[in-house]
C-alpha atoms as one frame of an Amber mdcrd trajectory, in Angstrom:
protein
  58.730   8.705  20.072  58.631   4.990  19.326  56.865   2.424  21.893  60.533
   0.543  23.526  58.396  -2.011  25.561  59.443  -4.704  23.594  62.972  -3.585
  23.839  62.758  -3.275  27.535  61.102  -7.040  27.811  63.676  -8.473  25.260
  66.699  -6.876  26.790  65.455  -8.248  30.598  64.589 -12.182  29.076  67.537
 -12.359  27.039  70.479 -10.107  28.382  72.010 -13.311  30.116  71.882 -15.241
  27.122  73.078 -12.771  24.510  75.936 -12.090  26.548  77.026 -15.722  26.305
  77.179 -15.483  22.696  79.450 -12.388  22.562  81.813 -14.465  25.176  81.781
 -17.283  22.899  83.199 -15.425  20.096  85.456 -12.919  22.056  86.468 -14.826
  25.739  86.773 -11.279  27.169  83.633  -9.751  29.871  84.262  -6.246  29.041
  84.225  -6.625  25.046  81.113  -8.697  25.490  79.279  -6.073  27.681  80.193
  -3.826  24.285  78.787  -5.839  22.030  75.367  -6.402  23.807  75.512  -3.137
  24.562  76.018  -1.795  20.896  73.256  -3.860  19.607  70.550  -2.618  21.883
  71.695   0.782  21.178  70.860   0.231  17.464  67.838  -1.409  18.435  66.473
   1.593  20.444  67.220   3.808  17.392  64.726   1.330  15.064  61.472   2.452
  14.100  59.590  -0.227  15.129  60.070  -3.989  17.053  61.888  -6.517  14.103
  59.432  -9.047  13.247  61.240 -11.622  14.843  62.783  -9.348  17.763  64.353
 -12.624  19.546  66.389 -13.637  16.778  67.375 -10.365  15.340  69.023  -9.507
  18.672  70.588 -13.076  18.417  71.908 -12.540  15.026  73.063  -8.724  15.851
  75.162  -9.967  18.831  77.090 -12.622  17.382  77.597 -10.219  14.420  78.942
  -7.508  16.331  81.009  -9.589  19.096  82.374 -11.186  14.875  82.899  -7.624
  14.307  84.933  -6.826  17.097  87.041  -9.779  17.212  88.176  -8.331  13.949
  88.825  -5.285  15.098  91.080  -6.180  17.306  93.142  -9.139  15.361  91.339
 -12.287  17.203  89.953 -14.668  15.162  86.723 -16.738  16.796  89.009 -19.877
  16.093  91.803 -18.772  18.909  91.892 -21.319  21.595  89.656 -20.600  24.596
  90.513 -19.632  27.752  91.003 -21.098  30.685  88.374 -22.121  32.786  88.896
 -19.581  35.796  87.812 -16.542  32.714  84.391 -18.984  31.943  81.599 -16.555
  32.935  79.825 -17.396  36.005  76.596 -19.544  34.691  72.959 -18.777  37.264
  72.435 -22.557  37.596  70.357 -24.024  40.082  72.599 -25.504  43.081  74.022
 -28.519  41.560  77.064 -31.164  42.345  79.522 -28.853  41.761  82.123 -30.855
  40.828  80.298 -32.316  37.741  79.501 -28.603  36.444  83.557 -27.862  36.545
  83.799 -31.396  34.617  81.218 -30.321  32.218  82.400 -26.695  31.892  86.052
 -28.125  31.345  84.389 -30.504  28.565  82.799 -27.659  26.808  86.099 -25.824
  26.866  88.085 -28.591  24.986  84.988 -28.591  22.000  85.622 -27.005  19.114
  84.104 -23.384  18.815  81.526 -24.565  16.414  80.024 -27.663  18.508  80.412
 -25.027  21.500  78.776 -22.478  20.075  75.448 -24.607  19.108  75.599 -26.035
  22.623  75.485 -22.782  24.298  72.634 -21.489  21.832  70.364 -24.720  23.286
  71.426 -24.685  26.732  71.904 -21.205  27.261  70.232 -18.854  24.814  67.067
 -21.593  24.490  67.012 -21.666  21.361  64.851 -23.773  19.021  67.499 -25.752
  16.662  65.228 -23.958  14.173  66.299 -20.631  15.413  70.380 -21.650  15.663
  69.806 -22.862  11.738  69.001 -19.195  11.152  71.556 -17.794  13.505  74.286
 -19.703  11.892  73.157 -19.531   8.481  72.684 -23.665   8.457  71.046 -26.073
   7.354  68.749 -27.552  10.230  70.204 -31.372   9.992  74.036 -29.734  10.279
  73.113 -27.954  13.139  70.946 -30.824  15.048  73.893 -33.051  13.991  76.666
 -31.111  15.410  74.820 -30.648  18.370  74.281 -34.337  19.051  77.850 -34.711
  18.194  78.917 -32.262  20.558  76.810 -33.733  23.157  77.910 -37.374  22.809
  81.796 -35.650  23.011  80.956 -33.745  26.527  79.791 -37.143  27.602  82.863
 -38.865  26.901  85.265 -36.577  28.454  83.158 -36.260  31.273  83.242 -40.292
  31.663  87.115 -40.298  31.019  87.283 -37.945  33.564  85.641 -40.818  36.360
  88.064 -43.620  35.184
């Protein structure tokens, strides 16, 4: 029977996270949970810890919560929902009203800017790592981040005129 400690440790650091991902791609909880779910199923089943254990589980989320989006006839590049089905973030206790501006900001980015945003902020991930994710170069992906960044801060300041 294979060692799982590393399965156990990646799952508890990174479950938050790699649930984010799957919401990004399929704005539904319960297909999320599946796809999270699926992956660390398959993981279990491996022989050993992937060299890079982080990033595999990364890269297997956002392909599964791809795959099921298929599945089921959405496309990734549907509009969003609103921001009552956003996923409850655990943020430290901040002005509230300037996390519903900035969630409300995220929500009118496109899903590609949003998606390297999350990665950062959420996930933690090294722009080196989202390169990989995404299958990017690194200067499109630090790019579009800084892009998307600059964007949340304008709508956020539009929103204080």
């Amino acid at each position: 029977m294979p060692d799982l400690q590393w399965l156990e440790e990646l799952y508890r650091g990174h479950r938050r996270p790699l649930f984010l991902i799957a919401w990004n791609v399929l704005r539904c909880q319960g297909l999320a949970e599946d796809a999270v779910h699926t992956v660390f199923g398959r993981l279990a089943g491996l022989p050993k810890a992937p060299r890079d254990a982080k990033l595999y589980a990364y890269r297997a989320v956002r392909n599964a919560a791809v795959d099921l989006a298929r599945i089921r006839g959405r496309y990734p590049s549907e509009t969003a929902g609103s921001l009552e089905t956003y996923p409850k973030l655990d943020v430290p206790a901040i002005d509230n009203e300037a996390l519903v501006e900035a969630q409300a900001a995220l929500e009118q980015l496109d899903d590609a800017a949003r998606e390297v945003i999350e990665l950062r902020l959420y996930a933690s991930l090294t722009f080196q790592e989202i390169a990989e994710l995404l299958d990017q170069p690194l200067p499109s992906v630090a790019s579009r981040y800084r892009r998307a960044i600059e964007k949340v801060r304008e709508l956020m300041e539009i929103c204080h005129e």
